[in-house]
C-alpha positions in Angstrom: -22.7 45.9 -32.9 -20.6 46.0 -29.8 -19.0 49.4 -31.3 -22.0 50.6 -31.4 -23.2 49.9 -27.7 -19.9 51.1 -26.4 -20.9 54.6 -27.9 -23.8 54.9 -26.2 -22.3 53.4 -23.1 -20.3 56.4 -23.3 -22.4 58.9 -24.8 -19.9 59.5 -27.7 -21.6 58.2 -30.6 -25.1 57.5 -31.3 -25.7 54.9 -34.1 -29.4 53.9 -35.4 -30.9 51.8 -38.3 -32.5 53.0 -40.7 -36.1 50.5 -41.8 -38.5 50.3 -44.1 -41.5 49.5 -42.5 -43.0 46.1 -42.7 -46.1 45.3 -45.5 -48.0 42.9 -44.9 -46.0 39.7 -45.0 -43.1 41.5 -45.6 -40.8 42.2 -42.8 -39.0 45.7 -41.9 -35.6 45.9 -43.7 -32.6 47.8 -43.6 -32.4 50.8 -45.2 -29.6 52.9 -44.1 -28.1 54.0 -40.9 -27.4 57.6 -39.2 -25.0 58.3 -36.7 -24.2 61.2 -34.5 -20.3 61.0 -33.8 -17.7 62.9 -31.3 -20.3 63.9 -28.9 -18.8 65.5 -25.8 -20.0 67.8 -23.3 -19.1 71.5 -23.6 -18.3 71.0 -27.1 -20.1 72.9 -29.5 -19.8 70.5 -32.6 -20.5 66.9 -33.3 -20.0 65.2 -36.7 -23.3 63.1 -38.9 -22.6 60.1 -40.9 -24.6 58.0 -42.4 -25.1 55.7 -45.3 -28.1 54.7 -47.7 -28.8 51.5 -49.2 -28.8 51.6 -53.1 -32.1 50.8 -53.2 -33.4 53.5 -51.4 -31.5 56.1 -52.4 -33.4 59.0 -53.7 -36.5 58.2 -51.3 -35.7 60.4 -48.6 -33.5 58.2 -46.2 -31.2 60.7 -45.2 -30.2 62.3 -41.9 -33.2 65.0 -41.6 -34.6 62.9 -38.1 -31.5 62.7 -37.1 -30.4 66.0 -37.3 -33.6 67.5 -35.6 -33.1 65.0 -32.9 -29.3 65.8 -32.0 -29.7 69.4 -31.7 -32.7 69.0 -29.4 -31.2 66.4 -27.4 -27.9 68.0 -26.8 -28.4 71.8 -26.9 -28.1 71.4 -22.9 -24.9 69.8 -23.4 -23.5 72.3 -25.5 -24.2 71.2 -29.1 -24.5 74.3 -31.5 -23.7 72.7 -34.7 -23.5 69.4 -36.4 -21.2 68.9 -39.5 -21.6 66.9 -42.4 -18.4 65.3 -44.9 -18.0 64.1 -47.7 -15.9 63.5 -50.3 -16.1 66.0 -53.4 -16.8 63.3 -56.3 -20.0 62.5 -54.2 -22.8 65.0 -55.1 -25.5 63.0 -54.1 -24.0 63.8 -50.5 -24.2 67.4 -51.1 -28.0 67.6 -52.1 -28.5 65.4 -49.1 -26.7 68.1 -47.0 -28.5 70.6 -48.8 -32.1 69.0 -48.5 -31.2 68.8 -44.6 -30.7 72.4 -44.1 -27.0 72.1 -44.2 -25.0 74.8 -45.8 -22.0 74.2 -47.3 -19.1 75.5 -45.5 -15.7 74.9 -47.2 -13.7 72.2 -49.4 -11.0 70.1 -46.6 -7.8 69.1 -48.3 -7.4 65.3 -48.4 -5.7 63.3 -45.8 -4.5 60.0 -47.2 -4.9 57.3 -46.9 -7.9 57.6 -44.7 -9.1 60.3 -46.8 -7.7 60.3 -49.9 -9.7 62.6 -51.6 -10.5 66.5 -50.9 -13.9 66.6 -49.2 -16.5 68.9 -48.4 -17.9 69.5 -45.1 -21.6 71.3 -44.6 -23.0 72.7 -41.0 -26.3 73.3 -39.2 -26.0 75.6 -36.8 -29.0 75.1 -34.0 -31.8 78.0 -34.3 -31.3 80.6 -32.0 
């Protein structure tokens, strides 16, 4: 959590939680999370993360809102395009790109161990 505030103390990374709203007697609960990451003014890209609960997954919780909001929030600053990765054994990841109006852009060669697999990274370029 204090990460997280940090970021948005410095404008560099914007973190939320994804719920499920409450019913009834049943309270919200944690779905996923999105995050908008290597924000900076005067740059034109910023990177999406984000992650989806296994028992969610195919329901929708991906980073659509997230997405609409970033580009509207920073065009001002700069923000053209956001970019999503993930690693190529993870299709799910690339029909959530796909669903989100991401387009697939190229296949990055792997960069162990942080990244030990190739991965594929998808963009949204902001409507003209």
């Amino acid at each position: 959590m204090r990460a997280q505030e940090r970021g948005w103390a410095a404008g560099v990374r914007f973190a939320f939680a994804v719920l499920e709203a409450a019913r009834g007697a049943t309270p919200a609960r944690l779905v996923g999370a999105v995050a908008l990451k290597e924000v900076a003014s005067g740059k034109a890209s910023a990177e999406v993360g984000y992650w989806t609960a296994a028992e969610a997954r195919g329901r929708g919780v991906a980073p659509r809102a997230l997405t609409a909001w970033s580009l509207d929030a920073f065009r001002a600053d700069g923000l053209e395009r956001l970019e999503l990765l993930h690693q190529v054994d993870n299709p799910a990841s690339c029909r959530v790109a796909a669903k989100c109006g991401y387009t697939y852009d190229r296949t990055l060669a792997s960069a162990p161990p942080a990244y030990p697999l190739d991965g594929h990274l998808h963009v949204r370029r902001a409507a003209a």
